[in-house]
Backbone as CSV, one residue per row, in Angstrom:
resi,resn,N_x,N_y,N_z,CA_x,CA_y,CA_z,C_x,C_y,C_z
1,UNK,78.501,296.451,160.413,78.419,295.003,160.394,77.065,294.602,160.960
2,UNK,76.302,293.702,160.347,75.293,293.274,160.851,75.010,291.823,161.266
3,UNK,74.033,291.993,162.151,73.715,290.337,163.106,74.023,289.023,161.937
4,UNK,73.435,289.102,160.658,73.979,288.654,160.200,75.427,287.955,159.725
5,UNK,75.962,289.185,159.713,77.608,288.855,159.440,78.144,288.092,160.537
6,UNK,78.089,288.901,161.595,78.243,288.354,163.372,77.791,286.599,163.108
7,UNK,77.170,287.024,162.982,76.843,285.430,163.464,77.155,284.379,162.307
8,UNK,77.701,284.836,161.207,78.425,284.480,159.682,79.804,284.043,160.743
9,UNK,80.042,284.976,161.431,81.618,284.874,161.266,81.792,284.198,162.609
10,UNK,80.852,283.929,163.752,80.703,283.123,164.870,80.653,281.472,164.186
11,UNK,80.154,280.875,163.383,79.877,279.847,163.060,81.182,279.528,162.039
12,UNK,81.559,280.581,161.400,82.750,279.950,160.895,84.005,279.950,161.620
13,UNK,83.910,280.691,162.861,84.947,280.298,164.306,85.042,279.171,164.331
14,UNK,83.182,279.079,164.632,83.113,277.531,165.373,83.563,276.392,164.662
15,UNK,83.503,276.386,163.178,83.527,275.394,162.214,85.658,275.573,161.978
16,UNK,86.079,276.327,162.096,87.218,276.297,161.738,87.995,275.659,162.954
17,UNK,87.312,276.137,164.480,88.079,275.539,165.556,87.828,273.941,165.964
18,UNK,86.554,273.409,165.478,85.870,272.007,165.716,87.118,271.240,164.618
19,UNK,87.691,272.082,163.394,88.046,271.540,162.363,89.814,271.231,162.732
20,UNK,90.460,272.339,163.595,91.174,271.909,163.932,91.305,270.879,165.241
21,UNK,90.132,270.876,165.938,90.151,269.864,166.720,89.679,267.983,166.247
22,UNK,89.709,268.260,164.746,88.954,266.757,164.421,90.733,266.645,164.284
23,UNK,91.391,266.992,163.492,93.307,266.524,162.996,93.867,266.575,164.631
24,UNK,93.399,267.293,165.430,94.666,267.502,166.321,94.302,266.093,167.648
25,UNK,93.180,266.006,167.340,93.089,265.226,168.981,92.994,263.629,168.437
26,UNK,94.004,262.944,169.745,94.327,261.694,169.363,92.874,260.654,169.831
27,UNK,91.582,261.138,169.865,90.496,260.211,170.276,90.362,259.990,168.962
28,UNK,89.785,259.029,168.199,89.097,258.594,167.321,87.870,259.052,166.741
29,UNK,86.990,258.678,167.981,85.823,258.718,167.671,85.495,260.034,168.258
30,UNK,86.650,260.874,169.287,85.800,262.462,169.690,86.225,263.303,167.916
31,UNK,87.162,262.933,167.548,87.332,263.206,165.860,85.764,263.060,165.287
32,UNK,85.554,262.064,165.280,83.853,262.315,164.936,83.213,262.862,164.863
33,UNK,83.231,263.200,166.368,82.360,263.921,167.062,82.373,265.563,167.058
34,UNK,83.992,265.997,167.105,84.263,267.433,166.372,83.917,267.492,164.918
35,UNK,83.510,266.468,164.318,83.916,266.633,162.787,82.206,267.423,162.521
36,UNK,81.278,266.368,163.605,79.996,266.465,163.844,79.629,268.196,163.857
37,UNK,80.985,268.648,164.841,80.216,270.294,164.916,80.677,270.932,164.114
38,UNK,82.172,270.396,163.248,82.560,271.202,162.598,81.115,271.373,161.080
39,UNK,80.705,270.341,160.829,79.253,270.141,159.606,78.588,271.145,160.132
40,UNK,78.006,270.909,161.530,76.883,271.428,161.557,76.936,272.984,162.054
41,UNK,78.177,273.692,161.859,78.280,275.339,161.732,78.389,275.741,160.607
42,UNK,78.842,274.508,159.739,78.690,274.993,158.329,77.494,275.078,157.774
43,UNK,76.641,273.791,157.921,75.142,274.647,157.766,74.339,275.404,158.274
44,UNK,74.538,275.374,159.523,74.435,277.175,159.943,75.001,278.274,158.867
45,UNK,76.013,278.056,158.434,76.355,279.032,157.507,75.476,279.234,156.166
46,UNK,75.545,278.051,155.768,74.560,277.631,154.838,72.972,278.458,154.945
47,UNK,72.699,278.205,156.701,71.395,278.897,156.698,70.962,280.305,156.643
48,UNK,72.597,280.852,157.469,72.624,282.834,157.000,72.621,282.990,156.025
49,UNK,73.519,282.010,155.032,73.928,282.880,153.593,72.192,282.583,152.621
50,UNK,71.154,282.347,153.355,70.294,281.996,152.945,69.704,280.742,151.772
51,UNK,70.901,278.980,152.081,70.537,278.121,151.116,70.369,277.447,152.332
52,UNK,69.115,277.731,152.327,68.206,276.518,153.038,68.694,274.991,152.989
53,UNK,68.050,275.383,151.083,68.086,272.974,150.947,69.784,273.127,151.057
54,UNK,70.673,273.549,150.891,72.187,273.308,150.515,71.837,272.600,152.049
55,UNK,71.566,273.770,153.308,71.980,273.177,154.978,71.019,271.915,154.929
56,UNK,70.199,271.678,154.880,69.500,270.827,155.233,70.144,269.425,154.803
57,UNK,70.514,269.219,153.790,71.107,268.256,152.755,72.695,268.394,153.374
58,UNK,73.297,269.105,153.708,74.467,268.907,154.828,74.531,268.170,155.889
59,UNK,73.019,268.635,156.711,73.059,268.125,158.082,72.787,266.583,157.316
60,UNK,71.754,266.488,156.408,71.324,265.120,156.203,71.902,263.821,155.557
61,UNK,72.805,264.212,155.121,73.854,263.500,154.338,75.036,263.083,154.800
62,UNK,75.798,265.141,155.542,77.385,264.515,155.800,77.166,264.360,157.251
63,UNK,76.196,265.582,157.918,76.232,265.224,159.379,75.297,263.512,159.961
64,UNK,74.624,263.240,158.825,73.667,262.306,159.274,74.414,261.127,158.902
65,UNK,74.549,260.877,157.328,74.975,259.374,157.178,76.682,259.042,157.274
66,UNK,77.402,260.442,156.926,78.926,260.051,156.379,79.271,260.174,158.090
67,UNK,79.085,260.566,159.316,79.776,260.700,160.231,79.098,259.126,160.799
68,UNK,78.085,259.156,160.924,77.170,257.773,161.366,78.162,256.528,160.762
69,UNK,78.202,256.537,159.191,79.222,255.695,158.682,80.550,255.625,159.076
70,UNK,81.243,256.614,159.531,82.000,256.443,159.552,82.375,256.102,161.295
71,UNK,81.592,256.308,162.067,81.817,255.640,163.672,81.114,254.393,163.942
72,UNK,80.224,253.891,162.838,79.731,252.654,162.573,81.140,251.819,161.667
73,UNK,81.623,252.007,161.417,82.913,250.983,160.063,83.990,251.528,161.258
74,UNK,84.188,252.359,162.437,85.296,252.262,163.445,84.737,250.963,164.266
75,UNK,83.501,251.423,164.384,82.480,249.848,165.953,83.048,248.904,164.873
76,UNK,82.703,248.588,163.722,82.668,247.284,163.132,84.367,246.603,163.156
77,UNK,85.173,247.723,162.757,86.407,247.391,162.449,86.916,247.284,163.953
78,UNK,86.753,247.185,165.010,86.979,247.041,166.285,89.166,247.918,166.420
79,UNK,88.650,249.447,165.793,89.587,250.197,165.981,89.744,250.348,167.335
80,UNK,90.828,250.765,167.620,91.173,251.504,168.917,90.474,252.615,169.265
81,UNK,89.790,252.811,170.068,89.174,253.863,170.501,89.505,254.898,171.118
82,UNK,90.281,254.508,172.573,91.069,255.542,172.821,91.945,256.270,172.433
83,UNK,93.186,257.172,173.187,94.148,257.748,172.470,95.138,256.736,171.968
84,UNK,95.686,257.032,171.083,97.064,256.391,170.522,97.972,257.014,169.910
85,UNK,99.075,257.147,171.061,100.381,257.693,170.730,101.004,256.994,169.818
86,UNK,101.112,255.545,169.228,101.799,255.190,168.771,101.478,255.471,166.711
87,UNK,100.456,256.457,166.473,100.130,256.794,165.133,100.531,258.027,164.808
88,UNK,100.614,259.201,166.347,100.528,260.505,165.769,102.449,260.286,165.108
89,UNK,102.156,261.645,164.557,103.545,262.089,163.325,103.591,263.470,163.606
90,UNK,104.896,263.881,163.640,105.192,265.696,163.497,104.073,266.222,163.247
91,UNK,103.906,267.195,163.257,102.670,268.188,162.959,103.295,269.190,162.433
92,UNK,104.487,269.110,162.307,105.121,270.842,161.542,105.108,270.397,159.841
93,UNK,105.352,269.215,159.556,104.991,269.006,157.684,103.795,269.463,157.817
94,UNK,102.879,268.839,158.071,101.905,269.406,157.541,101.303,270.737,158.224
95,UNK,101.758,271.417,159.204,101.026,272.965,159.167,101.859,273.458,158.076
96,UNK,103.236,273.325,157.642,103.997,274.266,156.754,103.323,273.602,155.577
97,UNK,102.725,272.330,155.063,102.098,272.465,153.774,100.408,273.409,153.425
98,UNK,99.914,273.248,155.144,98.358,273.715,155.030,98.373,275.296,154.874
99,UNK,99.597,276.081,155.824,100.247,277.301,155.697,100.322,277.284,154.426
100,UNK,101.185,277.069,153.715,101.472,277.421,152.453,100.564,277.839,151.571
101,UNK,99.760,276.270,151.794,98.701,275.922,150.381,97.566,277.225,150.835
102,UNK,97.533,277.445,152.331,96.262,278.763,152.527,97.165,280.006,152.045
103,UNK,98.056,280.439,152.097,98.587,281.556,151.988,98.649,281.946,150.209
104,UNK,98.886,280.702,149.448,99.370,280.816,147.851,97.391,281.296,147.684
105,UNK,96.341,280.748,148.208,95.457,280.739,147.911,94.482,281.809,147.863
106,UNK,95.168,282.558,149.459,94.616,283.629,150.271,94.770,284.491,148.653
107,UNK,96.765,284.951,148.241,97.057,285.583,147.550,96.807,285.274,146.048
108,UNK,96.051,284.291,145.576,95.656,283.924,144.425,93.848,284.417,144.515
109,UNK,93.513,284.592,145.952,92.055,285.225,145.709,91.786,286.860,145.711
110,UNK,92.861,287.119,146.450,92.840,288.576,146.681,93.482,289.617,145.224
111,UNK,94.718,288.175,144.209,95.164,289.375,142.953,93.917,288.881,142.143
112,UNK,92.714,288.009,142.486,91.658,288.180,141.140,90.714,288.940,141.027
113,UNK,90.696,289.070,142.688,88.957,289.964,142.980,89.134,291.179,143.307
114,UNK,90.910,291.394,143.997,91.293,293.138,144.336,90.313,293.534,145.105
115,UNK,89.451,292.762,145.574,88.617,293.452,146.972,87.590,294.221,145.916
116,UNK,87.095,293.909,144.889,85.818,294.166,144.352,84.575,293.278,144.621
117,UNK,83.863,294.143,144.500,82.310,293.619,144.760,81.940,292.368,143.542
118,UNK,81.448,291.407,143.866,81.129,290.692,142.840,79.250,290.721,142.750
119,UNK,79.122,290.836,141.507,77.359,290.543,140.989,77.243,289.122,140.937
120,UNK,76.336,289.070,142.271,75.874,287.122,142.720,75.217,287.360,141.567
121,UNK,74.893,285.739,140.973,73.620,285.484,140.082,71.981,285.328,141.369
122,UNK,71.025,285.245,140.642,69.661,284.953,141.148,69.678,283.803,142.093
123,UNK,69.074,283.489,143.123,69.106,282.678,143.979,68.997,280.855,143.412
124,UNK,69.310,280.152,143.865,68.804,278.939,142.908,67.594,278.089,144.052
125,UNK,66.782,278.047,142.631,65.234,277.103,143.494,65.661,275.550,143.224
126,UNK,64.952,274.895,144.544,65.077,273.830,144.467,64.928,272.954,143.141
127,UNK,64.238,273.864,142.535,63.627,272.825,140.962,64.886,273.129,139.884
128,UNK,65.560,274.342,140.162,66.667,274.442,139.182,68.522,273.366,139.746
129,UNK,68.207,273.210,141.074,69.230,272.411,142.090,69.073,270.840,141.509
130,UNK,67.875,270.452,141.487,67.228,268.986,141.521,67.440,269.081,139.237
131,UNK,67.547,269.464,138.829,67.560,269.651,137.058,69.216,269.608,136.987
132,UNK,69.893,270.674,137.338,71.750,270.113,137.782,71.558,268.969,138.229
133,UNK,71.734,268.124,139.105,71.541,267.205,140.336,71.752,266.215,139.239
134,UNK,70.834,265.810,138.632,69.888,264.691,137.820,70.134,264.713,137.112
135,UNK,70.925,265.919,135.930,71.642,265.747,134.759,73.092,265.714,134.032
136,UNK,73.583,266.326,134.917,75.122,266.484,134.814,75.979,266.119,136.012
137,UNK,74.972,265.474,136.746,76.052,265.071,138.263,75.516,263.796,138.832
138,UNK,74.764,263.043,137.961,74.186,261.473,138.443,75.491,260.682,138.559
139,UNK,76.440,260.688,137.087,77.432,259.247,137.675,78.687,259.831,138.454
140,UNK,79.262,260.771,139.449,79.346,261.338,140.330,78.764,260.816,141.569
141,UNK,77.619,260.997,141.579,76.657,260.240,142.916,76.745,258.622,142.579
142,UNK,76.555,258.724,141.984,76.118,257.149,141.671,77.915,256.428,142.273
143,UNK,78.979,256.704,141.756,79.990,256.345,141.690,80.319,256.234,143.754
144,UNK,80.310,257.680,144.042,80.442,257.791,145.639,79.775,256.851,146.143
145,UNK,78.282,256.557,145.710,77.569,255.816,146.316,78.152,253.858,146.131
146,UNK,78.665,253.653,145.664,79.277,252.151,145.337,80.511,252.496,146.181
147,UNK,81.267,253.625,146.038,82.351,253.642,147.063,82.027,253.480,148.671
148,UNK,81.144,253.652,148.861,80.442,254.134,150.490,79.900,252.778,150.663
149,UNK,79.359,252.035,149.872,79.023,250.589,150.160,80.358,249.377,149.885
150,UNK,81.312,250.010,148.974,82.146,248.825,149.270,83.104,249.373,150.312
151,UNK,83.047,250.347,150.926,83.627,250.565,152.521,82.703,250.290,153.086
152,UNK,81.676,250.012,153.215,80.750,249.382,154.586,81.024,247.880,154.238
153,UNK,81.092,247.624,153.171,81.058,245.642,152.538,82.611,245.563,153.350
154,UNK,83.419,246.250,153.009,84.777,246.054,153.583,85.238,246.090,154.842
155,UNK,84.696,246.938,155.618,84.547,247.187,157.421,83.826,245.845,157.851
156,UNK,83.008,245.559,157.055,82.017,243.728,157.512,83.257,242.880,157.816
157,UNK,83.809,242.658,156.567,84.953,241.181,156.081,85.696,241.566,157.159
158,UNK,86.298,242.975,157.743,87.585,242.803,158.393,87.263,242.913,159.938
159,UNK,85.900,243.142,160.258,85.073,242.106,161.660,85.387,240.867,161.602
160,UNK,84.513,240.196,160.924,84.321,239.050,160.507,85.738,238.149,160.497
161,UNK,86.855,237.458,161.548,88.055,237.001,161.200,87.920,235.475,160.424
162,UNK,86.718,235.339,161.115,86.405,233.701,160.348,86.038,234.018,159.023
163,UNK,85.543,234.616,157.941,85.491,235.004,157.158,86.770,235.037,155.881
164,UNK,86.932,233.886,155.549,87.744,233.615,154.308,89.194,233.038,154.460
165,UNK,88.817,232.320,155.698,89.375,231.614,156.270,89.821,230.164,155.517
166,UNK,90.878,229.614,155.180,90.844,228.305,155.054,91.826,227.689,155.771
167,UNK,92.050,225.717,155.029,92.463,225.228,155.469,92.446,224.318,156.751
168,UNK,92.834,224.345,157.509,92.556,223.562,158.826,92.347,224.114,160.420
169,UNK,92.526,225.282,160.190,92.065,226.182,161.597,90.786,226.723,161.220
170,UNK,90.062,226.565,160.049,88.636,226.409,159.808,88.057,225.674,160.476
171,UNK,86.559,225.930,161.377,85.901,224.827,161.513,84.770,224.772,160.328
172,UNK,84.695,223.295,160.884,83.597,222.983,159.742,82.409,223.491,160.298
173,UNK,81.102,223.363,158.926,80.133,224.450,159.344,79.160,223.923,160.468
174,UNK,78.991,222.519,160.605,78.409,221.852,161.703,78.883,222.509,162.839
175,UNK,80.370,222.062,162.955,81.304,222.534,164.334,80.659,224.312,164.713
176,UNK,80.747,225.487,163.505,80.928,226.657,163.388,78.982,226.857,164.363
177,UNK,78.195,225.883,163.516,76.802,226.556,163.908,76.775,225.912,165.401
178,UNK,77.386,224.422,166.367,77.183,224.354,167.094,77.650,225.213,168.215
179,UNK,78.662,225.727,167.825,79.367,226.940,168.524,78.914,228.064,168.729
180,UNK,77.715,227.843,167.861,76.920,229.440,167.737,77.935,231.009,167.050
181,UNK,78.530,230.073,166.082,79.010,231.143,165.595,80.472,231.494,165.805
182,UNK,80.722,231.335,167.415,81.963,231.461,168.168,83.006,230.867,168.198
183,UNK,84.011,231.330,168.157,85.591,230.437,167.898,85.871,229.663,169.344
């Protein structure tokens, strides 16, 4: 076994134990924050198995914008932060479905490959990554990307309580700006 592998199989410790600590712990935002290390051992992994841009574009994307987004739309939505007992649920449904679904999977990888060697293809260069990317996977991106903004448009409105407000517990907008905004 080499330093390589070692340290293959240290980072996917780390990434598998951060991963059960994002489901198991009732903080919110330390969920985040495990979710944070669980990314960033995966591109560590990313960086042994030698795909550079794959890690880089990990850290920069899921560790940078989707965790950022997503503890920015908790601040906005003025979630509960601390623990809350009153959400968690059994935990035995779902280990006996995650059990399962790993075990049918384990044994659906092991009767295809029988523990044979597989022939990787050639490494992929950034210029052959960015030619996929741009041709067969634009409305894909494009689509996520309208989803990710109408969850940030949506985390706004449900700050915002004065916001679509009518009727007579409205103030008017004179009243609203002399208030500075404030109810």
């Amino acid at each position: 076994m080499t330093g390589a592998d070692l340290l293959l199989l240290a980072l996917g410790a780390v990434a598998v134990g951060a991963g059960v600590l994002v489901v198991t712990t009732k903080h919110l935002v330390r969920a985040g924050l495990y979710l944070v290390v669980c990314l960033g051992a995966l591109a560590g992994d990313y960086l042994v198995l030698g795909a550079e841009l794959v890690a880089w574009v990990q850290v920069l994307i899921y560790v940078g914008a989707v965790v950022v987004l997503l503890l920015f739309a908790v601040m906005l939505t003025r979630a509960p932060i601390g623990a809350s007992d009153d959400l968690d649920r059994p935990g035995w449904p779902a280990a006996l479905i995650g059990g399962g679904a790993g075990l049918g999977l384990s044994v659906l990888l092991v009767d295809a490959y029988r523990w044979s060697a597989v022939a990787l293809p050639d490494a992929g260069t950034a210029e052959r990554l960015g030619e996929q990317i741009f041709s067969s996977w634009v409305l894909p991106f494009e689509v996520l990307s309208v989803l990710l903004l109408s969850a940030l448009v949506g985390a706004v409105v449900l700050s915002r309580p004065d916001i679509g407000r009518r009727g007579e517990d409205a103030p008017a907008p004179a009243e609203e700006l002399a208030s500075g905004g404030r109810r």
